[in-house]
Predicted model as a PDB file, atoms N, CA, C, CB and O in Angstrom, pLDDT in the B-factor column:
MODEL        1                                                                  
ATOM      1  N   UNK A   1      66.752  55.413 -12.761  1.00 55.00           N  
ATOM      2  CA  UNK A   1      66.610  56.831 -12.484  1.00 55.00           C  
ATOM      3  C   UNK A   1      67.045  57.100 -11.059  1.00 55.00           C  
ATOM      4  CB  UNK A   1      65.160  57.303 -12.714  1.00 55.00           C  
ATOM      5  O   UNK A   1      66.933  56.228 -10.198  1.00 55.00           O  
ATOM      6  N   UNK A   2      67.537  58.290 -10.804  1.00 59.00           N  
ATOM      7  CA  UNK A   2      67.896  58.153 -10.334  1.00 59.00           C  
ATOM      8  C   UNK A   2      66.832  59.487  -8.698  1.00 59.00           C  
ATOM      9  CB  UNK A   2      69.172  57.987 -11.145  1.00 59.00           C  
ATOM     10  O   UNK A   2      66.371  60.617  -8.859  1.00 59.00           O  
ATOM     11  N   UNK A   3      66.847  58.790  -7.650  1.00 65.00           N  
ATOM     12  CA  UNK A   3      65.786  59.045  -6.492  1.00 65.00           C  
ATOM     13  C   UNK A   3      64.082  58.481  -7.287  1.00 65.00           C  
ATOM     14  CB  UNK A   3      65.842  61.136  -6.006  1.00 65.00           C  
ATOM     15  O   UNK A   3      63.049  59.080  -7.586  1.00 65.00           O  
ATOM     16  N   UNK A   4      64.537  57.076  -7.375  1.00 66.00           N  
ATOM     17  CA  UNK A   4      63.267  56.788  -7.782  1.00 66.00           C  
ATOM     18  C   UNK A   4      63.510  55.352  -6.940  1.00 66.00           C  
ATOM     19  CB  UNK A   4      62.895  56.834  -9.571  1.00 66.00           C  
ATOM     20  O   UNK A   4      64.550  54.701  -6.843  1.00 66.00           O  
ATOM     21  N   UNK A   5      61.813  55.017  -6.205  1.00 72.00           N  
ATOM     22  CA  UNK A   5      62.441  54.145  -5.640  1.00 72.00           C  
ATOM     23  C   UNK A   5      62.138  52.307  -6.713  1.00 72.00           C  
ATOM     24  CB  UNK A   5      61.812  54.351  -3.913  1.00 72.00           C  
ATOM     25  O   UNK A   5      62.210  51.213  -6.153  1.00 72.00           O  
ATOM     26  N   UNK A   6      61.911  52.439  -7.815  1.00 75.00           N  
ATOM     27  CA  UNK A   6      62.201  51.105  -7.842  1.00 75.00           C  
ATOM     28  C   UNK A   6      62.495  51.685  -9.891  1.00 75.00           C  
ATOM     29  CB  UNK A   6      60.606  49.691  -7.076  1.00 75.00           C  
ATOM     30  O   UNK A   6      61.944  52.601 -10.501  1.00 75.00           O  
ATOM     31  N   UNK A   7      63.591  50.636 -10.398  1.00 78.00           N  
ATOM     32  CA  UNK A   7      63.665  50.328 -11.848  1.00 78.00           C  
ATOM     33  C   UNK A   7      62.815  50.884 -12.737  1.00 78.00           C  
ATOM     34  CB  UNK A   7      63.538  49.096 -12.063  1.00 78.00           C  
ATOM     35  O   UNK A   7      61.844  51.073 -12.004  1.00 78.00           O  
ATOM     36  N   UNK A   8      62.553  51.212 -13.625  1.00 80.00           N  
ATOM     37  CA  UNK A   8      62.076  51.301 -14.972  1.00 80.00           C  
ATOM     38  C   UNK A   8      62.298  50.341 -15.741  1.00 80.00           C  
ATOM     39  CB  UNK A   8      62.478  52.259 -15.576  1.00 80.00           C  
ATOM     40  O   UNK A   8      63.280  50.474 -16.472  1.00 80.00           O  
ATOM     41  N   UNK A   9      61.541  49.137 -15.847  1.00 84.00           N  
ATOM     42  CA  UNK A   9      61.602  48.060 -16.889  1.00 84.00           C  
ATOM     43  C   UNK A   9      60.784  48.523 -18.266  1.00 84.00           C  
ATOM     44  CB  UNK A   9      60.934  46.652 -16.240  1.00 84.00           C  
ATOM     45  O   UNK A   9      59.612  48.900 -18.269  1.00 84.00           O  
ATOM     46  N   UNK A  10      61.645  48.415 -19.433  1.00 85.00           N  
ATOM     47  CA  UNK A  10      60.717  48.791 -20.770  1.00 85.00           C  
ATOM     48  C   UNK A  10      61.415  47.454 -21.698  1.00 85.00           C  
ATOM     49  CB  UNK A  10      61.058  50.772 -21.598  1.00 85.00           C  
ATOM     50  O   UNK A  10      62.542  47.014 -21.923  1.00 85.00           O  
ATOM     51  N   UNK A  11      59.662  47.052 -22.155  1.00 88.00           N  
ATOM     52  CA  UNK A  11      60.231  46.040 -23.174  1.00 88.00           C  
ATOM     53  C   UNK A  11      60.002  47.008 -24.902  1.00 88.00           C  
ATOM     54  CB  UNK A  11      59.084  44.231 -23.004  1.00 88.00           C  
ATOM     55  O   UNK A  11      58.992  47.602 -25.279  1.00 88.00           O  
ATOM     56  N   UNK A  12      61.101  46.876 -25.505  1.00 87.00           N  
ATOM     57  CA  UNK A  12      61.282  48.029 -26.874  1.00 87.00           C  
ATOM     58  C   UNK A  12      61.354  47.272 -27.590  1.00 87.00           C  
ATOM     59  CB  UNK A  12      62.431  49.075 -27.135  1.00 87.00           C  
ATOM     60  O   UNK A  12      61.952  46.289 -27.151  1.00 87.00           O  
ATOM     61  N   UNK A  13      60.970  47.168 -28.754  1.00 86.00           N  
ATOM     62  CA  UNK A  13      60.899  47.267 -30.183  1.00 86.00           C  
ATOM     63  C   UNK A  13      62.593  47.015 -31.084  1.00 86.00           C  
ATOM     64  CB  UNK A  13      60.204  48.907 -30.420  1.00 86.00           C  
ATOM     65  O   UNK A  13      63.235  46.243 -31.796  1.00 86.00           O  
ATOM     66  N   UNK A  14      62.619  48.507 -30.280  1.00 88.00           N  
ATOM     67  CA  UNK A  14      63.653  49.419 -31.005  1.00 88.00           C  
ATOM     68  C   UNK A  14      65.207  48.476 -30.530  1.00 88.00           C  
ATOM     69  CB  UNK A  14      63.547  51.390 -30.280  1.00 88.00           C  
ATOM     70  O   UNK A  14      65.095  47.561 -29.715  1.00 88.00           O  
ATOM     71  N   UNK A  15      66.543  48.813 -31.112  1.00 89.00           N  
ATOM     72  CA  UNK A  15      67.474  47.338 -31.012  1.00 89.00           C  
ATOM     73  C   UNK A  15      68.094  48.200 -30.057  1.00 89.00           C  
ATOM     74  CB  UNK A  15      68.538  46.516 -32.472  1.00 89.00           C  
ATOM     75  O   UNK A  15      68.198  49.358 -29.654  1.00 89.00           O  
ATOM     76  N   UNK A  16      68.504  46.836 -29.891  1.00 89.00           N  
ATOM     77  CA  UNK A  16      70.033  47.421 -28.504  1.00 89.00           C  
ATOM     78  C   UNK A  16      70.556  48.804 -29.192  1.00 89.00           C  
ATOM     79  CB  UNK A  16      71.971  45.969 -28.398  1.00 89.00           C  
ATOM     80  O   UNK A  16      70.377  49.887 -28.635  1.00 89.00           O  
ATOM     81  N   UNK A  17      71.189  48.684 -30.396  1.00 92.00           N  
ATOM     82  CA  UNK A  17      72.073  49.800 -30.205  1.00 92.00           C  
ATOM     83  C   UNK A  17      71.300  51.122 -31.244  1.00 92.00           C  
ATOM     84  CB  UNK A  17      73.817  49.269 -30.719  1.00 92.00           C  
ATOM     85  O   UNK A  17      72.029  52.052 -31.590  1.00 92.00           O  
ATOM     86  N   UNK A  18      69.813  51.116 -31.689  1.00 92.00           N  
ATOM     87  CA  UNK A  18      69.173  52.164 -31.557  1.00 92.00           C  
ATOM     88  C   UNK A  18      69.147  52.916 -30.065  1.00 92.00           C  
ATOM     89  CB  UNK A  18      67.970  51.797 -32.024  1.00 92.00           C  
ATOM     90  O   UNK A  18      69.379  54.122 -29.979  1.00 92.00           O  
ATOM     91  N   UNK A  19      68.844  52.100 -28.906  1.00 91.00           N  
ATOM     92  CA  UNK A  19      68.669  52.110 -27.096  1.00 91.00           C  
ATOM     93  C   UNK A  19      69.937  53.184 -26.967  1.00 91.00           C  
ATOM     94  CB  UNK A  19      69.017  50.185 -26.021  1.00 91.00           C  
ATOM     95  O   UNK A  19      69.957  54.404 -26.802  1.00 91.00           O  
ATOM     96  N   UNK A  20      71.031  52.141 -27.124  1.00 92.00           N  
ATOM     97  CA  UNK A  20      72.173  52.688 -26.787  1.00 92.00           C  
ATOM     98  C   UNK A  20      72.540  54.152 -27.454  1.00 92.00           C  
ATOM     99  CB  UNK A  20      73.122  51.692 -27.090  1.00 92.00           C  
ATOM    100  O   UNK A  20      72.799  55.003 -26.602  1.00 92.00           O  
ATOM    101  N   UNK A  21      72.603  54.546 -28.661  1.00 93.00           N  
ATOM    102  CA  UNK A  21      72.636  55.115 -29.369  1.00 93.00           C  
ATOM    103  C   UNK A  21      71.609  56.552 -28.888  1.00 93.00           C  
ATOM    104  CB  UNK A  21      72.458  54.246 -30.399  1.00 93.00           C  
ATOM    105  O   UNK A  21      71.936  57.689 -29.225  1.00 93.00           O  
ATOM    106  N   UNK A  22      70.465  56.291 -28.140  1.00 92.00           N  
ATOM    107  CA  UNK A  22      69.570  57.369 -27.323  1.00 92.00           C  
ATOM    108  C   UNK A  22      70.019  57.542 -26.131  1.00 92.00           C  
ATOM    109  CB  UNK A  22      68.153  57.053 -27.131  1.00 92.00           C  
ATOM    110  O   UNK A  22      69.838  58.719 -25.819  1.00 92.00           O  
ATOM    111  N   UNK A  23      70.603  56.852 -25.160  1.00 92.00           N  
ATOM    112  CA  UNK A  23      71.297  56.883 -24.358  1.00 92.00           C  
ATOM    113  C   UNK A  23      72.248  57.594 -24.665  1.00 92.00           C  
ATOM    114  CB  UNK A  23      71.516  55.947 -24.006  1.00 92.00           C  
ATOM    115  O   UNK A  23      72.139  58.781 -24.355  1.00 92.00           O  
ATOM    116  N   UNK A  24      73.211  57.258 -25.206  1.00 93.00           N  
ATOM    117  CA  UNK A  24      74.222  58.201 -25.257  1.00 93.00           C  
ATOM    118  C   UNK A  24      74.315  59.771 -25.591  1.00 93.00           C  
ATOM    119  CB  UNK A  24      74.883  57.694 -25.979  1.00 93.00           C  
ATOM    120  O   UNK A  24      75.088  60.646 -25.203  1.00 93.00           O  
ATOM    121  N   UNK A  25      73.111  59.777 -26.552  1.00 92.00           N  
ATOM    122  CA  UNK A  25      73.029  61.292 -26.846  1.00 92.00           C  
ATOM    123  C   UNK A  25      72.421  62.055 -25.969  1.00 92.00           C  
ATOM    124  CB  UNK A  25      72.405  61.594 -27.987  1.00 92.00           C  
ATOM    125  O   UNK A  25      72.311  63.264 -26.170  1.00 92.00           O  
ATOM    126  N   UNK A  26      71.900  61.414 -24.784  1.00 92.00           N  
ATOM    127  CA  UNK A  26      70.798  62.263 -23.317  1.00 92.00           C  
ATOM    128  C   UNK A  26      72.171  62.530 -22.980  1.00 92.00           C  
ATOM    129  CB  UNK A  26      69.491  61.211 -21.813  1.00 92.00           C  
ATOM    130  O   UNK A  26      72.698  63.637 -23.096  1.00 92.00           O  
ATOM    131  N   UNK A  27      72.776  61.412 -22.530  1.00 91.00           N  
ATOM    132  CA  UNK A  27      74.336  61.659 -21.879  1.00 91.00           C  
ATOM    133  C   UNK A  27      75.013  62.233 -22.074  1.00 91.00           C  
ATOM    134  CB  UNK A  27      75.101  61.053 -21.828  1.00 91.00           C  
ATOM    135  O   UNK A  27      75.979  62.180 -21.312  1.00 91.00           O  
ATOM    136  N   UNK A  28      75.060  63.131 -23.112  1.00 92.00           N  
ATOM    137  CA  UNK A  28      76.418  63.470 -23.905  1.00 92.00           C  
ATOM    138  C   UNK A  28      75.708  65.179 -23.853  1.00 92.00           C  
ATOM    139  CB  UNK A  28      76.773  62.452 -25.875  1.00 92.00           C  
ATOM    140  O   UNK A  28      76.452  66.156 -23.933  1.00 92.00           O  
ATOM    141  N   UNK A  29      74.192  65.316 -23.710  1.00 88.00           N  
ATOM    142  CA  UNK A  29      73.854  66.229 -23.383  1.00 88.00           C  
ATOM    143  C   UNK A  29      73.290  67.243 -25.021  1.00 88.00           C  
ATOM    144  CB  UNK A  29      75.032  66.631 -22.411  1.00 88.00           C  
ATOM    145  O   UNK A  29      72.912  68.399 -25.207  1.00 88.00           O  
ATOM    146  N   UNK A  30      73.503  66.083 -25.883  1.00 89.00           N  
ATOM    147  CA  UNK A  30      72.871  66.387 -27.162  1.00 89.00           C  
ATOM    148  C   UNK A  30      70.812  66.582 -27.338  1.00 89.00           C  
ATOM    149  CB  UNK A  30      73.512  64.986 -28.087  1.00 89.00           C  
ATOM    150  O   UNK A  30      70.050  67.164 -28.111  1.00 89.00           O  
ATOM    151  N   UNK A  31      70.655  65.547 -25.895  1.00 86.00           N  
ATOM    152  CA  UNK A  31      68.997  66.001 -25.804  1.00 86.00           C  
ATOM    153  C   UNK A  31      68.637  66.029 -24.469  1.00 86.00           C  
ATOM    154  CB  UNK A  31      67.899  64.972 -26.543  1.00 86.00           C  
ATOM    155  O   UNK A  31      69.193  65.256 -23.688  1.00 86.00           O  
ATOM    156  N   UNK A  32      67.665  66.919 -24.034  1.00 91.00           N  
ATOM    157  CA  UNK A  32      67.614  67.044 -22.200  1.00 91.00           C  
ATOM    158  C   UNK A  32      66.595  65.707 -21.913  1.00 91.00           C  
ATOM    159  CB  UNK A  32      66.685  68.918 -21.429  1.00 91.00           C  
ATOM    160  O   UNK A  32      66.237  65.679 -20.735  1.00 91.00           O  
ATOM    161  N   UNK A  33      66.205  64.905 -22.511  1.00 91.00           N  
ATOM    162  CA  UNK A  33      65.516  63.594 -22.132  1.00 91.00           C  
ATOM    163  C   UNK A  33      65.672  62.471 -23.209  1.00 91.00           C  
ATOM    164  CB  UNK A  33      63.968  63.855 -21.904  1.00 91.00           C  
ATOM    165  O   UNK A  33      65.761  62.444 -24.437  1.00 91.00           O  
ATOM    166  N   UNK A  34      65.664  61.531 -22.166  1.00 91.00           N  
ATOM    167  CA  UNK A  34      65.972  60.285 -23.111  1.00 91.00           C  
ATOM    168  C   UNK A  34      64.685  59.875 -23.385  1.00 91.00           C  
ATOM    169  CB  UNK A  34      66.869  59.041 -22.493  1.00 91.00           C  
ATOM    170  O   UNK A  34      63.811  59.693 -22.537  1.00 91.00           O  
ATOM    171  N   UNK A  35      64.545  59.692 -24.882  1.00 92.00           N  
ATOM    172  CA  UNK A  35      63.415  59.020 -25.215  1.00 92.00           C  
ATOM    173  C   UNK A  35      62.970  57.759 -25.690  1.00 92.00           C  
ATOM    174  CB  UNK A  35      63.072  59.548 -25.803  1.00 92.00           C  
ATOM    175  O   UNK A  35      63.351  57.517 -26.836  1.00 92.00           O  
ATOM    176  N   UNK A  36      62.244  56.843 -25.125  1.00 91.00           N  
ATOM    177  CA  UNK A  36      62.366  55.718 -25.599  1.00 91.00           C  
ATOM    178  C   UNK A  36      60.920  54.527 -25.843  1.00 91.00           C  
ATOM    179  CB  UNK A  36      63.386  55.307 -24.702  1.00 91.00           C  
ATOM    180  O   UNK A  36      60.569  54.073 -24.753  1.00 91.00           O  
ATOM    181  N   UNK A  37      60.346  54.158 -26.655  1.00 92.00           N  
ATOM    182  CA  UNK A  37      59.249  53.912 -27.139  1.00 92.00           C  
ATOM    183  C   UNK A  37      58.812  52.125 -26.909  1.00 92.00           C  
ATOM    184  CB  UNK A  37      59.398  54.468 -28.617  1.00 92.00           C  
ATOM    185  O   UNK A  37      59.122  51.229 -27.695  1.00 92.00           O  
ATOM    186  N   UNK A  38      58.334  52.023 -26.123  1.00 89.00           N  
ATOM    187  CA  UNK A  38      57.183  50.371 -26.056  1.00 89.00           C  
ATOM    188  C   UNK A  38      56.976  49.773 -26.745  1.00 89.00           C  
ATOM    189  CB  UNK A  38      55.955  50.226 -25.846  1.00 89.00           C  
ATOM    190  O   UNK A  38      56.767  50.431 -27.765  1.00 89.00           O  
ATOM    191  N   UNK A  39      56.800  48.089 -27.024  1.00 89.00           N  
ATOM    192  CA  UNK A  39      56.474  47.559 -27.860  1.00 89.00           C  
ATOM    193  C   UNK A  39      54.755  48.002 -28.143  1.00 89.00           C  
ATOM    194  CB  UNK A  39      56.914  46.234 -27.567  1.00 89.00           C  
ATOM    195  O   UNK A  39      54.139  48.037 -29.209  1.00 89.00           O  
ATOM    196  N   UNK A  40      54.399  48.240 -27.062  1.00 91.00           N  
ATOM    197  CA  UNK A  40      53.013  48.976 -27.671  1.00 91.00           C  
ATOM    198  C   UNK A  40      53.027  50.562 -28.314  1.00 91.00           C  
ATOM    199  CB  UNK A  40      51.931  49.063 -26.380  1.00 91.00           C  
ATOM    200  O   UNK A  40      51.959  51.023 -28.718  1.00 91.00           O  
ATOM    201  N   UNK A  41      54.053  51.234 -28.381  1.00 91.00           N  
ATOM    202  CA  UNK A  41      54.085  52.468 -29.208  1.00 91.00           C  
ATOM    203  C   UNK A  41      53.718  53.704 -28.405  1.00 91.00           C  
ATOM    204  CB  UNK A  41      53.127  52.339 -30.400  1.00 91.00           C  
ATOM    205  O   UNK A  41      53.565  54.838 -28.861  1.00 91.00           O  
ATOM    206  N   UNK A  42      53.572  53.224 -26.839  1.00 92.00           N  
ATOM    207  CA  UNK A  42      53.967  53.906 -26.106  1.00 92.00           C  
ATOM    208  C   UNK A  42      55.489  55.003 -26.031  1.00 92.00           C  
ATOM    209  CB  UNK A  42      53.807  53.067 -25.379  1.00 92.00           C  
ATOM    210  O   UNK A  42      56.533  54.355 -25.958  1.00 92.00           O  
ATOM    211  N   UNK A  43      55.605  56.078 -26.040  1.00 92.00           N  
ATOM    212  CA  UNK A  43      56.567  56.731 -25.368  1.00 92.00           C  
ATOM    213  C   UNK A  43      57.153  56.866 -24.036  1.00 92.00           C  
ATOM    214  CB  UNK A  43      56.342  57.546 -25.558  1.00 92.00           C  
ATOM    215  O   UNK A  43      56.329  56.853 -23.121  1.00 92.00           O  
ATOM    216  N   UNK A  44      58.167  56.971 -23.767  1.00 90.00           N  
ATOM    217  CA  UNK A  44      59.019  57.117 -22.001  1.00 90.00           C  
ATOM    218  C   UNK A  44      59.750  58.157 -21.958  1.00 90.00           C  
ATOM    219  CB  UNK A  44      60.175  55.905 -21.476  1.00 90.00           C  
ATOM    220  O   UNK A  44      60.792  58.345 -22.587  1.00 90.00           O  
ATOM    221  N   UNK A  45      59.129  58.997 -21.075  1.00 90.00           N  
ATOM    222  CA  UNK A  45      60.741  60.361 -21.741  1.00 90.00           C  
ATOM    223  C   UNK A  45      61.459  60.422 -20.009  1.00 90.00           C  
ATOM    224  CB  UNK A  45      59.870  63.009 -22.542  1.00 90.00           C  
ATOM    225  O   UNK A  45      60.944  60.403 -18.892  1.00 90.00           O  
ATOM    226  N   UNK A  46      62.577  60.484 -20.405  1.00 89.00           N  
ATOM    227  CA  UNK A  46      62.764  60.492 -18.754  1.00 89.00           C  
ATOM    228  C   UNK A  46      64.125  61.649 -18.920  1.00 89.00           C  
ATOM    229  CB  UNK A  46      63.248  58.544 -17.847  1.00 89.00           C  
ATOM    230  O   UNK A  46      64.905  61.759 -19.866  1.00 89.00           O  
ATOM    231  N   UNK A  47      64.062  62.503 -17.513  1.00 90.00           N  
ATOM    232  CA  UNK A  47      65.069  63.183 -17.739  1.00 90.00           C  
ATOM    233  C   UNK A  47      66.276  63.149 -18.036  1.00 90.00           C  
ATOM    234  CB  UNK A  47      65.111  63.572 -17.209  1.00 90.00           C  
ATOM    235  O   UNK A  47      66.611  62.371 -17.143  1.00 90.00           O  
ATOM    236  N   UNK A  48      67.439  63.416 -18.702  1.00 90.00           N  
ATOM    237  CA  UNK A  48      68.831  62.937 -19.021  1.00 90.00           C  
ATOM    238  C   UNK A  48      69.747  62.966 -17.639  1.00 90.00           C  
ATOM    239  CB  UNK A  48      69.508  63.940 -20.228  1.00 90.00           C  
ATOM    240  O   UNK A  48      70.416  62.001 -17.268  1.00 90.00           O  
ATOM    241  N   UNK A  49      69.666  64.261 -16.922  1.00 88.00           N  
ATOM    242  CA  UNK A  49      70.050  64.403 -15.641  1.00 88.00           C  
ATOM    243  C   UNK A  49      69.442  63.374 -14.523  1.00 88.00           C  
ATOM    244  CB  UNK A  49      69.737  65.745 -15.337  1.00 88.00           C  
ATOM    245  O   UNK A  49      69.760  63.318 -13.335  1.00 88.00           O  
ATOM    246  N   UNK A  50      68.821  62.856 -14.973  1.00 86.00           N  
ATOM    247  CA  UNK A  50      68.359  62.227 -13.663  1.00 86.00           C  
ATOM    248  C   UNK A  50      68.575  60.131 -14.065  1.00 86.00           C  
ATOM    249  CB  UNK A  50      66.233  62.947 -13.345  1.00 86.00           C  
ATOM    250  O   UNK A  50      67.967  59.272 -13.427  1.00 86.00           O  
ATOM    251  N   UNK A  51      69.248  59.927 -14.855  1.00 86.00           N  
ATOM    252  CA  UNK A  51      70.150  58.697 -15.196  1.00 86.00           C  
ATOM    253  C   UNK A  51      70.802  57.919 -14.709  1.00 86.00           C  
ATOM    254  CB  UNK A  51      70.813  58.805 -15.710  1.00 86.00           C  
ATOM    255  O   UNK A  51      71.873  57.889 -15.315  1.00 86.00           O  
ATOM    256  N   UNK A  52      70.772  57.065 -13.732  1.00 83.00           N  
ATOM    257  CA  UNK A  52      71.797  56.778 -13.120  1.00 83.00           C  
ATOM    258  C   UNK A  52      72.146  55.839 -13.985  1.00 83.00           C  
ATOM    259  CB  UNK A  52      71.710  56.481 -11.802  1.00 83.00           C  
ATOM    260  O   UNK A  52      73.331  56.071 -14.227  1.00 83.00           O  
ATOM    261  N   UNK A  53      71.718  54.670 -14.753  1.00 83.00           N  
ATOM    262  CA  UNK A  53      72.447  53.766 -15.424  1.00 83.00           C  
ATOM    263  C   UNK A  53      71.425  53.090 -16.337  1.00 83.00           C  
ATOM    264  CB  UNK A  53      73.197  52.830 -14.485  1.00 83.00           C  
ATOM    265  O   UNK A  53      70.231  53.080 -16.040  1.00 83.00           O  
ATOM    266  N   UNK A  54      71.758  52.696 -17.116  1.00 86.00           N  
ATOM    267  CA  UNK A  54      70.759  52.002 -18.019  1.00 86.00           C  
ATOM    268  C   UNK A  54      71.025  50.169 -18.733  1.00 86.00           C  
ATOM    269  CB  UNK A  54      70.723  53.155 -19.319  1.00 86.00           C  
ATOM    270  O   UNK A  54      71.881  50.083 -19.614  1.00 86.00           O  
ATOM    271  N   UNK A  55      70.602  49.417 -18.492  1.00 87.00           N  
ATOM    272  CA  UNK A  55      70.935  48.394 -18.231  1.00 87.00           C  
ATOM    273  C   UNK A  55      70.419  47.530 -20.300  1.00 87.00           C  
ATOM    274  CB  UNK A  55      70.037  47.959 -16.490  1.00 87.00           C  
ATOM    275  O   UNK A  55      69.199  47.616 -20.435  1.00 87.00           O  
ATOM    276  N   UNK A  56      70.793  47.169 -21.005  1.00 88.00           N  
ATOM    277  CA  UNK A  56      70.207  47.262 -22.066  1.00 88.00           C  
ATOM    278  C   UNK A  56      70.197  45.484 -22.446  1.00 88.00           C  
ATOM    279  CB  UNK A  56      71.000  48.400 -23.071  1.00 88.00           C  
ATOM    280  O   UNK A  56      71.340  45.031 -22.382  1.00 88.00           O  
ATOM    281  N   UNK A  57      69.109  44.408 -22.828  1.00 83.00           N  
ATOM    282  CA  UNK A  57      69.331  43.620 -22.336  1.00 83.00           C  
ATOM    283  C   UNK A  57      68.984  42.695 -23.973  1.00 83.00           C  
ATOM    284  CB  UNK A  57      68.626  43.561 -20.893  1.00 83.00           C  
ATOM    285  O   UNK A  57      68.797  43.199 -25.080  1.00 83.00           O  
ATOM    286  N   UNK A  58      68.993  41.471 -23.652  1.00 76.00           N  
ATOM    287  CA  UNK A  58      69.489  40.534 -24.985  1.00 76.00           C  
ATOM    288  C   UNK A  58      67.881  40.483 -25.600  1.00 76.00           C  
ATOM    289  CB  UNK A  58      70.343  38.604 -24.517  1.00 76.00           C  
ATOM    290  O   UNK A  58      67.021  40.063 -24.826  1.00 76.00           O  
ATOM    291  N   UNK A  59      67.517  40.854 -26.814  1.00 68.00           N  
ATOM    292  CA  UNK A  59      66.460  40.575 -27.417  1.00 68.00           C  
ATOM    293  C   UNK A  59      66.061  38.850 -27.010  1.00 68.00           C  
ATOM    294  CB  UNK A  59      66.748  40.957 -28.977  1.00 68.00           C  
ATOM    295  O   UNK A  59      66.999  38.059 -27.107  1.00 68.00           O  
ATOM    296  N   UNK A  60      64.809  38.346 -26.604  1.00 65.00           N  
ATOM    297  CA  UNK A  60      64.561  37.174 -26.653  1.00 65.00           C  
ATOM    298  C   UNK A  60      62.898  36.921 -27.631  1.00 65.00           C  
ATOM    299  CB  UNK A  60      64.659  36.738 -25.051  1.00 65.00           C  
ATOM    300  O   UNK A  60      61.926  37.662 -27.780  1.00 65.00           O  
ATOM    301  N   UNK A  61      63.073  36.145 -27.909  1.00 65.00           N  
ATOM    302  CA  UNK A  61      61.814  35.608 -28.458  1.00 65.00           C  
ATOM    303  C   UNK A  61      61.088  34.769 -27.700  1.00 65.00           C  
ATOM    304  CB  UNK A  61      61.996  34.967 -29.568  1.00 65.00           C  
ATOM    305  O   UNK A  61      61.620  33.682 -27.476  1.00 65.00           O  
ATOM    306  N   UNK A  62      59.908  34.985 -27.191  1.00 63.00           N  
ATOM    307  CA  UNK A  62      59.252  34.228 -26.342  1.00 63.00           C  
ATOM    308  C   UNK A  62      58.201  33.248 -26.693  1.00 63.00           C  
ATOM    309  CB  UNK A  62      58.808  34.982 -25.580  1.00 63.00           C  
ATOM    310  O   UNK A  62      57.099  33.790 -26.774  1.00 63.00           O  
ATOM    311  N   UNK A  63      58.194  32.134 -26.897  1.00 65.00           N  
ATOM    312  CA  UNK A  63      57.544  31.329 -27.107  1.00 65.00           C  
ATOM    313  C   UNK A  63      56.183  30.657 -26.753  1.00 65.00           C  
ATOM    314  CB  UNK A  63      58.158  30.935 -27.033  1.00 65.00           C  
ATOM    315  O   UNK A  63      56.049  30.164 -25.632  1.00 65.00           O  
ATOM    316  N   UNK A  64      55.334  30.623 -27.511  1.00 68.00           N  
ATOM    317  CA  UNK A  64      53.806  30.550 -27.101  1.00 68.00           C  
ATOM    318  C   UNK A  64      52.876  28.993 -27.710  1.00 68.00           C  
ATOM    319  CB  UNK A  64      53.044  32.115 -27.886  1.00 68.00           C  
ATOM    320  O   UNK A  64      52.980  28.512 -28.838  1.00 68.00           O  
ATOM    321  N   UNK A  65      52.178  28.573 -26.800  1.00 68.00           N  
ATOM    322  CA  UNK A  65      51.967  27.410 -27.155  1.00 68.00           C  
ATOM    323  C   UNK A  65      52.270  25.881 -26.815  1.00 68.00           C  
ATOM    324  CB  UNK A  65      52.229  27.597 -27.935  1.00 68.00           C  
ATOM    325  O   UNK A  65      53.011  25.664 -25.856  1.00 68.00           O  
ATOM    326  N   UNK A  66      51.919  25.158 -27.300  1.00 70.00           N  
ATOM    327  CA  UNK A  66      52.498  23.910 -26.306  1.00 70.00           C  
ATOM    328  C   UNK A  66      53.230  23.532 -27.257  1.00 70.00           C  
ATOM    329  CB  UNK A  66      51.520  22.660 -25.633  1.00 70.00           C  
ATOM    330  O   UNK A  66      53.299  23.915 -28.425  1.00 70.00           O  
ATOM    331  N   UNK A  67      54.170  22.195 -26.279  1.00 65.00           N  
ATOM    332  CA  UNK A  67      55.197  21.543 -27.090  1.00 65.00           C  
ATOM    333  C   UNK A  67      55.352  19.923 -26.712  1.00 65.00           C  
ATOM    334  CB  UNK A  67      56.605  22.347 -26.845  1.00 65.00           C  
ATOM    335  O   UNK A  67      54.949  19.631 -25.586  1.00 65.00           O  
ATOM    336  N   UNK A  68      55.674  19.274 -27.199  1.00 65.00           N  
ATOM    337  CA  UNK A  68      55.970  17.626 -26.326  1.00 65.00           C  
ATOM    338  C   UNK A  68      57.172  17.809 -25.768  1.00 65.00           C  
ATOM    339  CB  UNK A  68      56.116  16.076 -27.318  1.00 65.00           C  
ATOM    340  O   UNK A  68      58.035  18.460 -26.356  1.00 65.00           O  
ATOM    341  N   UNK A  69      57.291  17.492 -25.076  1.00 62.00           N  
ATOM    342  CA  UNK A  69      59.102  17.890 -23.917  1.00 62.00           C  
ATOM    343  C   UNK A  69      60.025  16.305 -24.800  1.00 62.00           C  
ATOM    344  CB  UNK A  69      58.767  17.417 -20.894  1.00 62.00           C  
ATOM    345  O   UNK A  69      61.185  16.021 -24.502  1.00 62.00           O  
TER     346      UNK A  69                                                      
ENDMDL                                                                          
END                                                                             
C-alpha cells in the first residue's frame, strides 16, 4: 500500500490466480477495493487507489511434527 509504512503480509486460502484475478479487477477499476480473505476467514479490504504492488507468492505446505533427518 501505498504511504503505509510497512507490507501487508496475508496468508489466503484463496489460489494465486483467484488473488490475481482480484487484483486485477481493483486495478482495472472494476471495484474501488481489493478484497481479500485469511486463512482464518478473515476479510482485508484495502483501497484500489492506494496499491502500489502486490507481490503473490508460491502456495507451501508446512510441515508439522518430527522426523529422523
Amino acid at each position: 500500500m501505498q504511504h503505509a509504512p510497512r507490507e501487508i503480509v496475508l496468508e489466503s486460502g484463496q489460489s494465486a490466480e483467484e488473488v490475481e484475478r482480484a487484483v486485477a479487477e481493483a486495478l482495472a477499476g472494476k471495484s474501488a477495493l481489493l478484497s481479500l480473505t485469511d486463512e482464518h476467514g478473515r476479510k482485508v479490504l484495502v483501497p484500489a487507489d492506494r496499491l502500489a504492488y502486490v507481490d503473490i507468492g508460491e502456495s507451501a505446505v508446512r510441515k508439522v511434527g518430527f522426523s529422523a533427518l
